[in-house]
N, C-alpha and C positions, 0 to 999 in steps of 0.2 A: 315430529319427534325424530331426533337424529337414530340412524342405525348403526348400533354394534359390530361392528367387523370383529370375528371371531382371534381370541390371541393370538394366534398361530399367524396370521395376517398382519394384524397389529402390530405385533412385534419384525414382521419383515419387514413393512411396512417403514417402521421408525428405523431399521438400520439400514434400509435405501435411503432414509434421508439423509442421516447421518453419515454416513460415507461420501454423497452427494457434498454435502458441507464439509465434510476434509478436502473432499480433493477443490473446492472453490478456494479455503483457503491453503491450498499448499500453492495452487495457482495466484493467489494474490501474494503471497508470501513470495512465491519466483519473479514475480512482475515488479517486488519492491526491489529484490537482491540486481535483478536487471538494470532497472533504473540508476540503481546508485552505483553501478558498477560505472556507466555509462554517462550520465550526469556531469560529471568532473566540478567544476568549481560555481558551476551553476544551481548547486543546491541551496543555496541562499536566496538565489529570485527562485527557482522552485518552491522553499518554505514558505515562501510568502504569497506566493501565489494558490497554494494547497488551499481547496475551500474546509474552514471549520466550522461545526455547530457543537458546542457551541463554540460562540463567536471568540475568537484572540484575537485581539486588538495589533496593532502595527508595531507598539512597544512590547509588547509580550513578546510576539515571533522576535524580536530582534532579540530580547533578553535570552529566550529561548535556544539559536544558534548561537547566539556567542560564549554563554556557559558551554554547550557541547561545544565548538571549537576550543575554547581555552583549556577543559578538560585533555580532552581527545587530542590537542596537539601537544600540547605538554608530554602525554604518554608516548610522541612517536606514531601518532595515526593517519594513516593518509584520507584525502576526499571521499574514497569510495567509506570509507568505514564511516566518515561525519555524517557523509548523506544517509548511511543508511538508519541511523541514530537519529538524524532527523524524518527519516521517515518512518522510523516504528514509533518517535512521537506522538506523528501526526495520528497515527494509527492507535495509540493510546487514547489521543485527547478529544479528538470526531468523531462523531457516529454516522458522516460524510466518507468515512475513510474508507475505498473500495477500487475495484479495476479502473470501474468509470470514470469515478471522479478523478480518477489519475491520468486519464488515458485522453479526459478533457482539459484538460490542467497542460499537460504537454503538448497537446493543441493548439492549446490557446500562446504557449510559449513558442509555437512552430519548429519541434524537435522530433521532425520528419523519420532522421535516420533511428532514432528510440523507438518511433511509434511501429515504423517498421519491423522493428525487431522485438517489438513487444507481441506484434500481430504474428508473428513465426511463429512464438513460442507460445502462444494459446492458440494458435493450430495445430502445436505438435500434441499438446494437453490434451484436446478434444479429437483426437484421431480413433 
């Protein structure tokens, strides 16, 4: 039978997690603003490369960017703002959507100088 950890505990307890979980995502939340700052016109083979579960097809991602480009340029918006539209996307429609799978994703596209400067800024995080 499991044991009762007393309220007082319990309750610290769940807002060391919680806090724990903001700061992962304010840290993923910086890692997307980086990316898309940085990205430039390669967030179109990035969307497509992004792993999804579920799955979107090769015609989805395409319909996908190209609504938010025609949107988004219409208004006047530059690269950084479409990637990053497609990357809160991504992060809407995956349950894949995370540091990792970003960090592998870039990787695998050999965007050395990002990953670099991805790995700065989750050292500066974890200081």
């Amino acid at each position: 039978m499991h044991q009762r950890l007393p309220d007082s505990r319990s309750s610290l307890f769940l807002k060391k997690l919680s806090f724990t979980f903001m700061i992962f995502a304010a840290d993923f939340h910086g890692v997307l603003r980086l990316v898309a700052n940085d990205i430039g016109q390669d967030f179109w083979w990035l969307y497509h490369e992004l792993p999804f579960e579920p799955i979107r097809d090769h015609f989805t991602r395409n319909r996908d960017v190209e609504a938010l480009e025609l949107s988004l340029v219409s208004l006047g918006k530059s690269c950084k703002e479409i990637a990053m539209k497609c990357l809160e996307r991504w992060k809407h429609f995956s349950h894949l959507a995370n540091t990792d799978s970003l960090i592998h994703t870039l990787k695998n596209m050999r965007k050395i100088t990002l990953l670099t400067k991805i790995k700065r800024f989750l050292a500066k995080s974890y200081e």
